[in-house]
C-alpha positions as CSV (number, residue, x, y, z in Angstrom):
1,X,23.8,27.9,3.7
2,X,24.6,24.2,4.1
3,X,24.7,23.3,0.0
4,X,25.0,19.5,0.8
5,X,22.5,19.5,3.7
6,X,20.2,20.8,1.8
7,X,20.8,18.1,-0.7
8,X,20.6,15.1,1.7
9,X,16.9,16.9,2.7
10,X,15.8,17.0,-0.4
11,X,16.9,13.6,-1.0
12,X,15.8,12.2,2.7
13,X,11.8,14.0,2.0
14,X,12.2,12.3,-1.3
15,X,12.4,8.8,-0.2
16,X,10.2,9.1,3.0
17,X,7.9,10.2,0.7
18,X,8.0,7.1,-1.9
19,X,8.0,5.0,1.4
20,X,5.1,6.1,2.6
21,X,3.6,6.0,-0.8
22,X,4.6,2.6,-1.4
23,X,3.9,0.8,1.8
24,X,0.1,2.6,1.7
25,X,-0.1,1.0,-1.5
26,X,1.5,-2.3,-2.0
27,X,-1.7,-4.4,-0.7
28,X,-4.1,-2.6,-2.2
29,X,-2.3,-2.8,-5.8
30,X,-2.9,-6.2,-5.2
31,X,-6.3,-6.5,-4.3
32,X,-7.2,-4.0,-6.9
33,X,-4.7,-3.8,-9.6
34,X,-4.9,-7.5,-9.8
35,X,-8.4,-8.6,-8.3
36,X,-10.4,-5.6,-10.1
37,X,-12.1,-5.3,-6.1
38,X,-12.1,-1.6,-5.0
39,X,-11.4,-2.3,-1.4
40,X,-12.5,0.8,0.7
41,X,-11.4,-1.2,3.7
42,X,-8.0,-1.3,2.9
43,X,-7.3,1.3,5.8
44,X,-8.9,-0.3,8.4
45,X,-7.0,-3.6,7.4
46,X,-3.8,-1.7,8.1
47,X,-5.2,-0.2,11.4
48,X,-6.1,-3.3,12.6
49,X,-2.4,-4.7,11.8
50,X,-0.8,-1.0,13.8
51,X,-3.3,-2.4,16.7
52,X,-2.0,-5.8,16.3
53,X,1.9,-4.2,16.6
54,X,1.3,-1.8,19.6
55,X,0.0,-4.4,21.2
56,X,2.6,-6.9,20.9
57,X,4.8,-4.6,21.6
58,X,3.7,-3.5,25.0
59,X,3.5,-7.5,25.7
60,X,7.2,-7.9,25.2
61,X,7.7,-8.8,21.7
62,X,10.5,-7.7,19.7
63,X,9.7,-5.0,16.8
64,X,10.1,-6.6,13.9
65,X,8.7,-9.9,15.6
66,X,5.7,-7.4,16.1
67,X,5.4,-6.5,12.5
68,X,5.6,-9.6,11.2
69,X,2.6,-11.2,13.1
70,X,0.7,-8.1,12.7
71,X,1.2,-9.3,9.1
72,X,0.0,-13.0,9.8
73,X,-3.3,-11.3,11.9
74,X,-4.3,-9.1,9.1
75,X,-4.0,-11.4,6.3
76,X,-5.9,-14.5,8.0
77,X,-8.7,-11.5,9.1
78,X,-8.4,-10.6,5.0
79,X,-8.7,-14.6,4.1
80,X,-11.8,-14.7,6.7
81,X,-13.6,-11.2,4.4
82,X,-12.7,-13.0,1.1
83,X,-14.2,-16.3,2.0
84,X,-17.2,-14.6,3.1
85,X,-18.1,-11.4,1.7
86,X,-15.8,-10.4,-1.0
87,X,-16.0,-13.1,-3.4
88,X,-19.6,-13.0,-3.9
89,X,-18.7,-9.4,-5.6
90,X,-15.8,-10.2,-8.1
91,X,-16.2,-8.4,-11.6
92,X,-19.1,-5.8,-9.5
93,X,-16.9,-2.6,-9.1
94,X,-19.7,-0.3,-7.6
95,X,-21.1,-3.3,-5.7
96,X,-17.9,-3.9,-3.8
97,X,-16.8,-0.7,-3.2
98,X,-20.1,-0.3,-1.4
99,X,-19.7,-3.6,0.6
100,X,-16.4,-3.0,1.2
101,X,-17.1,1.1,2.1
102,X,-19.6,-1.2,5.2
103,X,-16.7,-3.2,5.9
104,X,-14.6,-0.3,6.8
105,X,-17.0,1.4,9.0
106,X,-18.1,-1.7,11.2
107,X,-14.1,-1.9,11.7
108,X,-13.9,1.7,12.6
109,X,-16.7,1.7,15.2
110,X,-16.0,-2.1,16.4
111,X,-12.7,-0.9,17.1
112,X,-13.9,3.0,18.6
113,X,-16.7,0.5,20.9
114,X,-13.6,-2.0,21.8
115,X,-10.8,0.3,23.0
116,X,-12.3,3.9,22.7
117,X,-11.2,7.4,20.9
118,X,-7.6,7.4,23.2
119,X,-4.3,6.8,21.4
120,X,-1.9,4.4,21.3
121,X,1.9,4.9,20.6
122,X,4.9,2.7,19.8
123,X,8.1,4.4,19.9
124,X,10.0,5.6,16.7
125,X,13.5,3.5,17.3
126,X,17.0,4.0,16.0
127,X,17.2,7.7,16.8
128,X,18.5,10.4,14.4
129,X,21.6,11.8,12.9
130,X,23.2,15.3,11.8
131,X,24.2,16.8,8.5
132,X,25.1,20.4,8.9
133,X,22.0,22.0,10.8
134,X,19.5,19.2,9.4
135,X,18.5,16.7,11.1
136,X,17.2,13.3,9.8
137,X,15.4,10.3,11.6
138,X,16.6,6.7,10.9
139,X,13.6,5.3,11.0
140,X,12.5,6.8,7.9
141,X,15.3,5.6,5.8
142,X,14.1,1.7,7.2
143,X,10.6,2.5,5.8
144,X,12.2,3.0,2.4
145,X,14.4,0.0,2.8
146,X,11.1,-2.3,3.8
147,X,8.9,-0.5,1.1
148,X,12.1,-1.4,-1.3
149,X,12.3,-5.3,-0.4
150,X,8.3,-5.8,-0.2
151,X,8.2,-4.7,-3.8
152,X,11.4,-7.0,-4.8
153,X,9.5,-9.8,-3.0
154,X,6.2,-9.5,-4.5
155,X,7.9,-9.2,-8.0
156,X,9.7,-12.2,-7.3
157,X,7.1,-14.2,-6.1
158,X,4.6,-13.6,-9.1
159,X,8.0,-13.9,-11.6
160,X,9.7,-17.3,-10.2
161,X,7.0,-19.4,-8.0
162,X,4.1,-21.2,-8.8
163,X,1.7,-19.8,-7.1
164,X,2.0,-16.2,-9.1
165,X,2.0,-18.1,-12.5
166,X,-1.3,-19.4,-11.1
167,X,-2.5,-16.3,-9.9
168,X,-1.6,-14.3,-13.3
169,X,-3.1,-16.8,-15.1
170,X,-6.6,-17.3,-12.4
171,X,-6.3,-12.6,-12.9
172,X,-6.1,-12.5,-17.1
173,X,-8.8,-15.5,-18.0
174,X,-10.6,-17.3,-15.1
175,X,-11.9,-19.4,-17.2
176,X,-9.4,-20.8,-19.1
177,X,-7.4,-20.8,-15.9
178,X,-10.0,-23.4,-14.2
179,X,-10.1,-25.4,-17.6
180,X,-6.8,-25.9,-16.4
181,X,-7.4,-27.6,-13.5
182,X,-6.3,-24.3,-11.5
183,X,-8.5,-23.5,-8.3
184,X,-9.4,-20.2,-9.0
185,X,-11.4,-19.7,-5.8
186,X,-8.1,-20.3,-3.5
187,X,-5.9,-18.3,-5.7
188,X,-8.8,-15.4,-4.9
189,X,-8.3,-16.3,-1.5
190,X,-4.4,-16.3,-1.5
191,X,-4.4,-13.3,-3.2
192,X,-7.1,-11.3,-1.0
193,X,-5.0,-12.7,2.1
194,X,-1.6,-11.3,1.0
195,X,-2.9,-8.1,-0.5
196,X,-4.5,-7.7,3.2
197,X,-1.3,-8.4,4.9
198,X,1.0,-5.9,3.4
199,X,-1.3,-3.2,4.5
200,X,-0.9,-4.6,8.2
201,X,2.4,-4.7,7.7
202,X,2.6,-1.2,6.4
203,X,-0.1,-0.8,9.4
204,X,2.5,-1.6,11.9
205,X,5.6,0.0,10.4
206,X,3.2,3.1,10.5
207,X,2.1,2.9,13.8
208,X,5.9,3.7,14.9
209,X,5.3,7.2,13.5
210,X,1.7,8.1,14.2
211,X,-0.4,7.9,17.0
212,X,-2.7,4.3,16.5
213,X,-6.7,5.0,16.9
214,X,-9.9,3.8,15.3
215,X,-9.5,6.1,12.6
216,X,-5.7,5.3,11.8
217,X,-6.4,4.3,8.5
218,X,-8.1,7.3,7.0
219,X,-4.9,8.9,6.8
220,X,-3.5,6.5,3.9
221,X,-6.9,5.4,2.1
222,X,-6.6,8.1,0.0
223,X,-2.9,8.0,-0.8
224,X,-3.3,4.1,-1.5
225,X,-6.4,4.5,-4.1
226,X,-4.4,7.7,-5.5
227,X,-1.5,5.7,-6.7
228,X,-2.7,2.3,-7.3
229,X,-5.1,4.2,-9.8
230,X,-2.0,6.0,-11.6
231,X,-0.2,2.9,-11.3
232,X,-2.6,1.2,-14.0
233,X,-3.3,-2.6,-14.2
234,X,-1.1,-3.7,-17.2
235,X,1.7,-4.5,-15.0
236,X,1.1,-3.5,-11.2
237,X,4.3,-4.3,-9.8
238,X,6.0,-1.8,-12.3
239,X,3.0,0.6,-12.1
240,X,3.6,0.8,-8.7
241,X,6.9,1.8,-8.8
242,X,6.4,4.3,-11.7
243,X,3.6,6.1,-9.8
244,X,5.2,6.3,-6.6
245,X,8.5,8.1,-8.1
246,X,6.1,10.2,-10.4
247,X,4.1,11.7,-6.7
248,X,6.8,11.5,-4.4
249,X,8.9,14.0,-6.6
250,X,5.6,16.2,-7.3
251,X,5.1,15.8,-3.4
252,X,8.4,16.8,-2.5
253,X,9.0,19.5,-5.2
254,X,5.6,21.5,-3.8
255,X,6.1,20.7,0.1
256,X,9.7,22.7,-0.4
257,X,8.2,25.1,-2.4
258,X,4.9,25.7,-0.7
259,X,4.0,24.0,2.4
260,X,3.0,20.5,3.8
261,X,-1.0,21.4,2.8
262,X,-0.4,22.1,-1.2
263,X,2.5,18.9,-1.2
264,X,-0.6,17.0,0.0
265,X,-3.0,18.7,-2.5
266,X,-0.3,18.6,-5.6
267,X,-1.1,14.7,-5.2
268,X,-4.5,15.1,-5.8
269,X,-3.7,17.3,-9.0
270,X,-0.7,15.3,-10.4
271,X,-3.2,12.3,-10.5
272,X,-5.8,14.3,-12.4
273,X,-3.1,15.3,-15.4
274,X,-1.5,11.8,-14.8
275,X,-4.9,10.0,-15.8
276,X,-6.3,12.9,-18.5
277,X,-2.2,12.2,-19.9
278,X,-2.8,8.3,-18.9
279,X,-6.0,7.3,-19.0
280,X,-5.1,3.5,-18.2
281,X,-2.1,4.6,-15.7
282,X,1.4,4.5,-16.4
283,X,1.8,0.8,-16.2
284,X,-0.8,0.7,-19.5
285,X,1.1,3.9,-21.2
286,X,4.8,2.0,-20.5
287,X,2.9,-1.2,-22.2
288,X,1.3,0.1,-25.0
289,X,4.5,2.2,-26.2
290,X,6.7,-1.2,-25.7
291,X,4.3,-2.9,-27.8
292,X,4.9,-0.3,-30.4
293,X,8.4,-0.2,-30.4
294,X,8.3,-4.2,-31.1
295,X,5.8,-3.6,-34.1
296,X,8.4,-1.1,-36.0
């Protein structure tokens, strides 16, 4: 048996994994770690950006040319939902999840009436390379390293700019924040837009390893909601990161184990004793023992 193959695979499911985690993730942490707006059509926001990629692709434009206006489409489409239907439901979970729950399905079925049930594919580039008998896809390892910088980017935007002072401050007390003389509504707006574009940027990076259809998005709802819930709201840069290591190793622990069916269960299952552990997600659990350790 090849000991250090088997290491690299272990390693290589690991951080496909987290990528995959992570890029499903990083817009609707946003929109929801930071907004409190369940967004239900956060899928279909990243379907629409994988459409917005194939298609550019097959047009002649460069991949990551592709992937970056997919980026630009899906944020302006998320500016165009804040402006006018989201932000009449601020501070109304159950009312937005429903709204937004509509949202998704008129996106579905616009797109199913638009360009029908067939599939779409982009081609999964850089090829593959050998340890041993295992075989690993490059690709993969680029998710990780996009996942990796998106997270670096976002922390560093809401840690050195402007605009995510303003946005912290317009998230934590509204109210004191437009006392300020901060416009509250356009940070909203902002926020919503770039929440919206990561997911059609993880849309297109996706779209290079699944086939693209009206009902793309489904796959990584779930998987988004699952980890920006465990992630917590106290710090959702850090949550996110905490929570994606935390399921990617229960993921990749079971999926060796088991099979690909009880990894994708074991999610399910590490988020139940995650939140009965963590009731306010690891993000609030990291915070409230920090606190504590400041007080002794």
């Amino acid at each position: 048996m090849d000991i250090w193959g088997q290491i690299i695979s272990y390693a290589y499911q690991y951080f496909d994994n987290a990528a995959f985690l992570a890029l499903s993730a990083i817009g609707l942490i946003l929109i929801y770690g930071m907004m409190g707006v369940i967004n239900m059509a956060h899928g279909e926001l990243m379907m629409i950006g994988a459409y917005t990629a194939t298609f550019a692709y097959y047009a002649g434009v460069p991949v990551p040319i592709a992937i970056i206006f997919a980026g630009i489409v899906t944020g302006v489409v998320g500016v165009i939902i804040e402006r006018l239907i989201v932000r009449h439901f601020y501070n109304q979970l159950l009312s937005s999840l429903v709204v937004t729950w509509g949202l998704s399905l008129i996106f579905t079925q616009g797109m199913l009436m638009i360009f029908g049930p067939s599939a779409k594919n982009m081609p999964t580039p850089f090829g593959s390379f050998s340890v041993g008998e295992f075989s690993f896809g490059i690709y993969r390892m680029v998710l990780f390293a996009v996942a990796l910088l998106l997270i670096v980017g976002l922390w560093a935007l809401f840690r050195f700019s402007s605009f995510g002072t303003k946005a912290q401050a317009a998230i934590e007390n509204p109210t004191m924040a437009q006392a300020l003389g901060i416009d509250t509504r356009r940070i909203y707006t902002l926020t919503f837009g770039l929440g919206s574009a990561m997911g059609g940027i993880a849309g297109a990076m996706f779209a290079m390893t699944a086939a693209v259809s009206p009902f793309f998005g489904q796959a990584y709802t779930p998987l988004a909601f699952i980890t920006v819930v465990i992630a917590g709201g106290a710090n959702v840069i850090a949550g996110l990161v905490y929570a994606v290591a935390y399921l990617a190793g229960i993921q990749t622990l079971t999926v060796n184990v088991f099979n690909q069916y009880i990894g994708y269960i074991s999610i399910m299952a590490a988020a139940f004793v995650a939140l009965l552990v963590m009731p306010t997600g690891i993000s609030g659990f990291v915070e409230r023992r920090r606190v504590r350790a400041m007080q002794r």
